[in-house]
C-alpha positions as CSV (number, residue, x, y, z in Angstrom):
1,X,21.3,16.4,-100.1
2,X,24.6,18.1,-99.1
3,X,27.6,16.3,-99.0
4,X,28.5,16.3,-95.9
5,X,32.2,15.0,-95.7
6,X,33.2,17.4,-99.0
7,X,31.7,20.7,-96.8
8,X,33.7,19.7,-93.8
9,X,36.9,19.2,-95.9
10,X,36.4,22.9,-97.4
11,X,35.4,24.2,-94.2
12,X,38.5,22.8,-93.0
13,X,40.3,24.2,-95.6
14,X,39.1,28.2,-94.6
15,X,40.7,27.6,-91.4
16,X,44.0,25.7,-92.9
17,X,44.2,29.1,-94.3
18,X,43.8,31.5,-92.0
19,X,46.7,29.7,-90.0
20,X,45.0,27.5,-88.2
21,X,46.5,24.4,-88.4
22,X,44.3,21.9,-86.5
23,X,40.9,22.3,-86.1
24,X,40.9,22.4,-81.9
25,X,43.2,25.4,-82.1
26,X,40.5,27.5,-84.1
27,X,37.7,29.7,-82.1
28,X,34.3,28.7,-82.5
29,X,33.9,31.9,-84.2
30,X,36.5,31.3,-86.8
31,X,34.8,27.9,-87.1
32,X,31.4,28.7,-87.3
33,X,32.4,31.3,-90.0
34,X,34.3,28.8,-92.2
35,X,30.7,26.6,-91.9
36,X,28.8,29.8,-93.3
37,X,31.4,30.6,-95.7
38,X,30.9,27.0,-97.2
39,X,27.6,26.3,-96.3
40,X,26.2,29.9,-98.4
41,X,28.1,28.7,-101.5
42,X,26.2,25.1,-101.0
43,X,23.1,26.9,-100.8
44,X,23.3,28.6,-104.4
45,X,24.3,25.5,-105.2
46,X,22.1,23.2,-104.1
47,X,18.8,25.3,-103.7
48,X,18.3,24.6,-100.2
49,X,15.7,26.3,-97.8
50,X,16.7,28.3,-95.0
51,X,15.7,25.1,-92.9
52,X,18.3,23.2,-94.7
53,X,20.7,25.7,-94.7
54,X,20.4,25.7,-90.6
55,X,20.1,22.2,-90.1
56,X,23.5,21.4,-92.4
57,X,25.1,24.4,-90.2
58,X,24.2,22.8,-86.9
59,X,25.3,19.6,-88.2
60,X,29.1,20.4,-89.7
61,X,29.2,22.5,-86.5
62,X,28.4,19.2,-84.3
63,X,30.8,17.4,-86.7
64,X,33.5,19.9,-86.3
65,X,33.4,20.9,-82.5
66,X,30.7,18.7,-80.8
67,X,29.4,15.0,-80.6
68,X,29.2,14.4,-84.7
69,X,26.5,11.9,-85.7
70,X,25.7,11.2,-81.7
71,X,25.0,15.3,-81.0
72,X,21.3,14.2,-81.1
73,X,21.5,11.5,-78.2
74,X,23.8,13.5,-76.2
75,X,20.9,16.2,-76.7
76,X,18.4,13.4,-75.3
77,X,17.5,13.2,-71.6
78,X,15.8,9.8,-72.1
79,X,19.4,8.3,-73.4
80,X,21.4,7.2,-70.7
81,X,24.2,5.0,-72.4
82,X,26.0,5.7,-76.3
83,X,27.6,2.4,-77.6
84,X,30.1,3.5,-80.6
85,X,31.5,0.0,-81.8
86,X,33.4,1.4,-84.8
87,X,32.2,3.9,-87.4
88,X,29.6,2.1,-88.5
89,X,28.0,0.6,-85.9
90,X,26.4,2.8,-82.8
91,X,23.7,1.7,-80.4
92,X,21.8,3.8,-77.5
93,X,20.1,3.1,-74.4
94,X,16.6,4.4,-73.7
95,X,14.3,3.9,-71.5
96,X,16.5,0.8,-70.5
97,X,16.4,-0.9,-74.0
98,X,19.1,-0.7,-76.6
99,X,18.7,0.2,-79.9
100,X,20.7,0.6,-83.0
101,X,21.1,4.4,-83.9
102,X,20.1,5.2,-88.2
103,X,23.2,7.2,-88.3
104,X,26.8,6.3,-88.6
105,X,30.5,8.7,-88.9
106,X,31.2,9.6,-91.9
107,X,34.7,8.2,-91.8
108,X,37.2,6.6,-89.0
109,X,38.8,10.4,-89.0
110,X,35.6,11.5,-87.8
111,X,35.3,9.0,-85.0
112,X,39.3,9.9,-84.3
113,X,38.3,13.4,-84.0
114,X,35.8,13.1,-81.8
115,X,37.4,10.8,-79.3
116,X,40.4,13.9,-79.7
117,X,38.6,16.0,-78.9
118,X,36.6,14.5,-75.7
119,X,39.8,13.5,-74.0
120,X,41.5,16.4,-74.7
121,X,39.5,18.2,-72.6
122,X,41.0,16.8,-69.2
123,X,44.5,16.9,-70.8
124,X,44.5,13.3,-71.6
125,X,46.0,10.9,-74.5
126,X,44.7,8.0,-75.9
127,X,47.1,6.3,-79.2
128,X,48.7,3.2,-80.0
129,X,50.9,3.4,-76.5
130,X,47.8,3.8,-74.3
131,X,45.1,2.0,-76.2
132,X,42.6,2.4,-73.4
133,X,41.5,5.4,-71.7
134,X,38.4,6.6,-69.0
135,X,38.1,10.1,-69.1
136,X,34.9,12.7,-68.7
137,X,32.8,14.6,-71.5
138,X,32.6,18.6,-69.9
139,X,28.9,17.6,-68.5
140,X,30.1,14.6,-66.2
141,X,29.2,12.1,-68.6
142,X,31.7,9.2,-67.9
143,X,33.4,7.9,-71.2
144,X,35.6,5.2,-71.9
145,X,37.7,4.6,-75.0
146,X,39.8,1.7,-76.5
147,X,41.0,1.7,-79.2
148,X,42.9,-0.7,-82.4
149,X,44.9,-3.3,-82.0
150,X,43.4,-4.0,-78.1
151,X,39.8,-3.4,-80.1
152,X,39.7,-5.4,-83.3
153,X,36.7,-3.9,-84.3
154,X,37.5,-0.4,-84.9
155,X,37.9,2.7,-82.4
156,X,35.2,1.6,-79.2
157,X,33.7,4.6,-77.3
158,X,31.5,3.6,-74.7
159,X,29.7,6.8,-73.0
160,X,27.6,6.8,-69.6
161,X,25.6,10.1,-69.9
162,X,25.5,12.1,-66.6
163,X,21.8,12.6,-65.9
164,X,20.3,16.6,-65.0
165,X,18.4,15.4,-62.5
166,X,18.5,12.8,-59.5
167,X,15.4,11.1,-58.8
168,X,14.0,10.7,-55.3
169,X,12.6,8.0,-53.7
170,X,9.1,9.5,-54.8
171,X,9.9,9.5,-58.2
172,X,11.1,5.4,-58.2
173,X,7.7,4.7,-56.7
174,X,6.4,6.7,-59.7
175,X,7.9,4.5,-62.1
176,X,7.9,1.4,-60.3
177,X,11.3,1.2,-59.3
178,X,10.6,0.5,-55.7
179,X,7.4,-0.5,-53.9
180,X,5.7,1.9,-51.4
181,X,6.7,0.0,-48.4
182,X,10.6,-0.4,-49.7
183,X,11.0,3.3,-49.9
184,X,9.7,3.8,-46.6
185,X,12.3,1.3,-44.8
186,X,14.7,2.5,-46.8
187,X,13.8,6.3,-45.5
188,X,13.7,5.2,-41.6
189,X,17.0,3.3,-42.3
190,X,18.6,6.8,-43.4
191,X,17.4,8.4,-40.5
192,X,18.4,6.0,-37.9
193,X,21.7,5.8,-39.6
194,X,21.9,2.3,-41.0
195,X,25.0,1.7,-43.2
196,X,23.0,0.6,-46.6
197,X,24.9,-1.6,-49.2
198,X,23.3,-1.6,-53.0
199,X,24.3,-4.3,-55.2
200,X,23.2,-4.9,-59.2
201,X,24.6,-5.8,-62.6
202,X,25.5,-3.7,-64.7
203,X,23.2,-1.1,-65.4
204,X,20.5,-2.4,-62.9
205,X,19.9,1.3,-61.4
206,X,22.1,1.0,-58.1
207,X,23.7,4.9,-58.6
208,X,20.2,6.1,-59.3
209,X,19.0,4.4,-56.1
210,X,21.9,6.2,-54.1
211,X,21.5,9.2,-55.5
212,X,17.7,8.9,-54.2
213,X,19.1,7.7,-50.5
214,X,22.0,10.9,-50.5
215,X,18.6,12.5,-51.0
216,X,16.8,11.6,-47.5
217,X,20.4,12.7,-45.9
218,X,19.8,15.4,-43.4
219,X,21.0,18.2,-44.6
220,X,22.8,19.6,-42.2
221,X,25.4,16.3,-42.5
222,X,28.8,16.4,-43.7
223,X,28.7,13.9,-46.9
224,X,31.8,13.1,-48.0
225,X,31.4,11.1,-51.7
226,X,34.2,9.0,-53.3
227,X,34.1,7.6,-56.7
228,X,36.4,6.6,-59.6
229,X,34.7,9.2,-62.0
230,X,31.8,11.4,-60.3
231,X,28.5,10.6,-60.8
232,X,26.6,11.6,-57.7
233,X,25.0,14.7,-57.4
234,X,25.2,17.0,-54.6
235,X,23.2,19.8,-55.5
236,X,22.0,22.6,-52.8
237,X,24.4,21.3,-50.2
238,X,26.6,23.3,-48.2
239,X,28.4,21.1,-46.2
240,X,29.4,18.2,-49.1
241,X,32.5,17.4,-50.6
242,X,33.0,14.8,-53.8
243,X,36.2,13.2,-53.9
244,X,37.6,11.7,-57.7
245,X,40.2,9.5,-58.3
246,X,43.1,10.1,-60.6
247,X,45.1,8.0,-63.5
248,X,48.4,7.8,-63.0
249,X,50.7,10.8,-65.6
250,X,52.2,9.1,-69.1
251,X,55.5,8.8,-66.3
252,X,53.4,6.2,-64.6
253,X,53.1,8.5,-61.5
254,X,50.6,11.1,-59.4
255,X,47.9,8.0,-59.3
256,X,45.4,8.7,-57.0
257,X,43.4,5.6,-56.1
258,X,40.0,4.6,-54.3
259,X,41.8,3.6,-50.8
260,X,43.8,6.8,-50.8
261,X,40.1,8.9,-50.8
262,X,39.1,6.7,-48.4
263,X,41.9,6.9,-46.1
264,X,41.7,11.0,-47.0
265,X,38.2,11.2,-46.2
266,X,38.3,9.7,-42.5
267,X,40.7,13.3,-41.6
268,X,37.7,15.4,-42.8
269,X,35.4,14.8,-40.0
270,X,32.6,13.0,-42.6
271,X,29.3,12.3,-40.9
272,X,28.8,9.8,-43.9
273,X,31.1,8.2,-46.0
274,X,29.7,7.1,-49.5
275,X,31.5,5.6,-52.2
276,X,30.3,5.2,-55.4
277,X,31.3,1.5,-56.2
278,X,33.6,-0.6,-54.3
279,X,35.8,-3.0,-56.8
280,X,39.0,-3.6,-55.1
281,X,41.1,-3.8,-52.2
282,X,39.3,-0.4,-51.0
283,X,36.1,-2.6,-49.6
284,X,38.8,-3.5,-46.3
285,X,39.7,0.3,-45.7
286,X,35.9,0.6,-45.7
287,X,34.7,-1.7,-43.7
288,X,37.5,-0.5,-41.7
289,X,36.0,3.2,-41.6
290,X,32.5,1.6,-41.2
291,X,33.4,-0.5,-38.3
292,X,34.9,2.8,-36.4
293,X,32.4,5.3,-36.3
294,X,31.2,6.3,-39.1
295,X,27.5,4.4,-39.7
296,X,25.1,5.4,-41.2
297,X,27.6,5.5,-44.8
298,X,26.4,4.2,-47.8
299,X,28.0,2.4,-51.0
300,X,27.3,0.0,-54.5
301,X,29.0,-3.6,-55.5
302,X,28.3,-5.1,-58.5
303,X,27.0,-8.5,-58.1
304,X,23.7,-10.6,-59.2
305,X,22.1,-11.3,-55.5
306,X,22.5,-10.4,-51.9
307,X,24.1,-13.8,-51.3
308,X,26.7,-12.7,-54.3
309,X,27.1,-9.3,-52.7
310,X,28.6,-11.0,-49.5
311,X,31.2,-13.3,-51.5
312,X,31.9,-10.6,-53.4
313,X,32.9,-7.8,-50.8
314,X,34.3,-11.3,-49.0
315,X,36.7,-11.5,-51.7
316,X,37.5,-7.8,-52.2
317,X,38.4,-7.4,-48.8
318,X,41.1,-10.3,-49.0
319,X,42.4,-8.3,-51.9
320,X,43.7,-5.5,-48.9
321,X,45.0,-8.2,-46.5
322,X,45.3,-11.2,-46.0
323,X,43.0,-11.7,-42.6
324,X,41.7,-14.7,-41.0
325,X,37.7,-15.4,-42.9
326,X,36.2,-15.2,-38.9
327,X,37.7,-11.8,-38.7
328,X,36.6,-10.6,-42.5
329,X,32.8,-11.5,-41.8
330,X,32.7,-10.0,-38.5
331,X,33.7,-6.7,-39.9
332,X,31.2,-7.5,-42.5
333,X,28.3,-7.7,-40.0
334,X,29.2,-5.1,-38.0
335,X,29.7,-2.6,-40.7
336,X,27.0,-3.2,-42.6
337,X,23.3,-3.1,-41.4
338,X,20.9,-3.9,-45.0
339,X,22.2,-4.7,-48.4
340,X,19.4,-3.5,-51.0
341,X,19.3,-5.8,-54.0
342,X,18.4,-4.2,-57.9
343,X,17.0,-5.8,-60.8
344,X,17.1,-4.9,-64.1
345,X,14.7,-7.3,-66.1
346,X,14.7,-8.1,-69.9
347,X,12.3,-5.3,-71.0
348,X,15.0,-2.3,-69.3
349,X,12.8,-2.0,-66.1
350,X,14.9,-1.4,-62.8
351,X,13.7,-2.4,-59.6
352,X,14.5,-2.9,-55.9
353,X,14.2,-7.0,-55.8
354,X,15.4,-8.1,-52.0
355,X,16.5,-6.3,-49.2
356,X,17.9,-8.2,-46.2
357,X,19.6,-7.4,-42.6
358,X,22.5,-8.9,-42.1
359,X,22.4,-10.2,-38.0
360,X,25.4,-12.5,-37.3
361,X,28.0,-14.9,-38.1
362,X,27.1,-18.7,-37.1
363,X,29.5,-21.7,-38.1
364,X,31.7,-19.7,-40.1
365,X,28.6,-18.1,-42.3
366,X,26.5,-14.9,-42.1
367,X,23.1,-15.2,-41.5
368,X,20.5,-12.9,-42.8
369,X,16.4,-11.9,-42.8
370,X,14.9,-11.1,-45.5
371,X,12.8,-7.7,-45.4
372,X,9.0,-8.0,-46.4
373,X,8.8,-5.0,-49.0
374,X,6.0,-6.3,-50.6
């Protein structure tokens, strides 16, 4: 079995050699011909097969320019989340249940070099003076980082893989993720231009749900999407624009935040509005938006039931402005038309659990009806 670690070292070495003095500022020519170099000296060596001889090649490749050890779930459609929790721990989710992965990095510097290598590629910096970091691998998967002293376990990479390919409505009833009769409210809903608020835990399937309603969108709509790292996908639309937020520079300036999209995107004549997750003070310029012309929008919240969802965006809205409570939930009702609840159960399944229609505000309270999706 070839050692691994010692033929990235020499490999490393070739290119130390040939000038270049960290491994990101070699081509992956000059790379992949170090690999050979090493990899055909291993072979008379070691005896391998031409199998083996490939398979190490791919893999000191991966290790030197791509994913590492974690090249294979990247690689895997049915993956949708990559745990790293050190260099010797890593867990996947597939299918909606985690698992422990068989394989581990070699050494921290591997892990270090990966996570260089990833956030190098939209000009950030992650070290001891900025411990924590959310950046993008070059497909759209969304990764975050934090590393020692803020994690005491080791360097933490936590990756959201960007899927290929948006299911529709059609597909959820497929795999059980929404009954027959759901999908079909949910369809007229779009049409008539209901403003459509989807609320989950973590994981629960909520952007996969949008993504399904952006679907049903007429296409000849102006969609405008706003989102803290983009997700949604767009594809085959002419008239779409997705909006991204921006960290703040190391000089602690050119932040670009969720209510500065949303307060963009109401100058760009959007026939919907749809933003990706509402966390903060942005839910107020929102419901703002939503509450002058421009139903019909969609958005996500985090939060464990309908009833939640309403405290929630109750709360986040306070966060903008301090505004009498009367004032907060009429905005509420008026703005928003169904909030669509998602489950995600213990065995990974997602599912549309509740939807309900928000009517009025009585005695200080909004009061709904639930929606027979059964």
């Amino acid at each position: 079995m070839p050692n691994y670690g010692e033929l990235k070292r020499r490999a490393i070495g070739i290119l130390e050699e040939g000038g270049e003095i960290y491994i990101n500022d070699a081509s992956d020519g000059r790379v992949k011909e170090a690999i050979r170099t090493v990899i055909s000296t291993e072979q008379h060596k070691e005896g391998m097969s031409f199998y083996e001889w490939e398979k190490a090649e791919k893999r000191l490749y991966y290790a030197m320019r791509g994913y590492d050890v974690i090249e294979e779930l990247m690689e895997d459609e049915e993956v949708s989340e990559i745990m790293i929790n050190g260099m010797e721990s890593i867990f996947y989710e597939k299918n909606g249940v985690i698992r422990k992965f068989s394989e581990n990095f070699e050494s921290e510097d591997d892990l270090y070099l990966m996570i260089e290598r990833i956030v190098s590629k939209h000009n950030r910096k992650v070290n001891l003076k900025e411990p924590i970091v959310d950046t993008k691998c070059p497909d759209g998967s969304r990764v975050h980082v934090v590393l020692p002293p803020v994690s005491v376990t080791g360097p933490v990479v936590t990756i959201r893989k960007f899927l290929n390919k948006a299911r529709t409505l059609n597909d959820l009833i497929a795999c059980s993720g929404i009954s027959e009769a759901a999908a079909g409210f949910l369809k007229n809903a779009i049409r008539d231009r209901k403003t459509i608020l989807i609320s989950g835990g973590t994981s629960s399937g909520k952007t996969t749900l949008l993504n399904a309603l952006i679907d049903e969108i007429d296409e000849g709509e102006r969609i405008i999407t706003i989102e803290d790292s983009a997700e949604l996908k767009l594809d085959g639309r002419e008239n779409a624009i997705s909006l991204e937020c921006r960290n703040k520079t190391a000089e602690g300036v050119g932040e670009i935040t969720l209510r500065d999209l949303i307060k963009a995107s109401l100058r760009m004549r959007p026939d919907r509005i749809i933003v990706g997750e509402v966390r903060g003070a942005e839910a107020l310029d929102l419901m703002q938006a939503l509450n002058t012309g421009h139903e019909g929008s969609l958005c996500t919240l985090h939060a464990n039931s309908c009833k939640d969802a309403i405290l929630r965006l109750k709360i986040l809205m306070l966060m903008g402005m301090e505004l009498p409570m009367d004032a907060i939930l009429s905005q509420i009702v008026a703005g928003i038309d169904y909030i669509v609840q998602m489950k995600r159960d213990s065995c990974g399944k997602r599912e549309v659990n509740e939807i309900i229609k928000l009517c009025r505000v009585e005695n200080g309270e909004i009061i709904s009806e639930k929606i027979d999706i059964s």
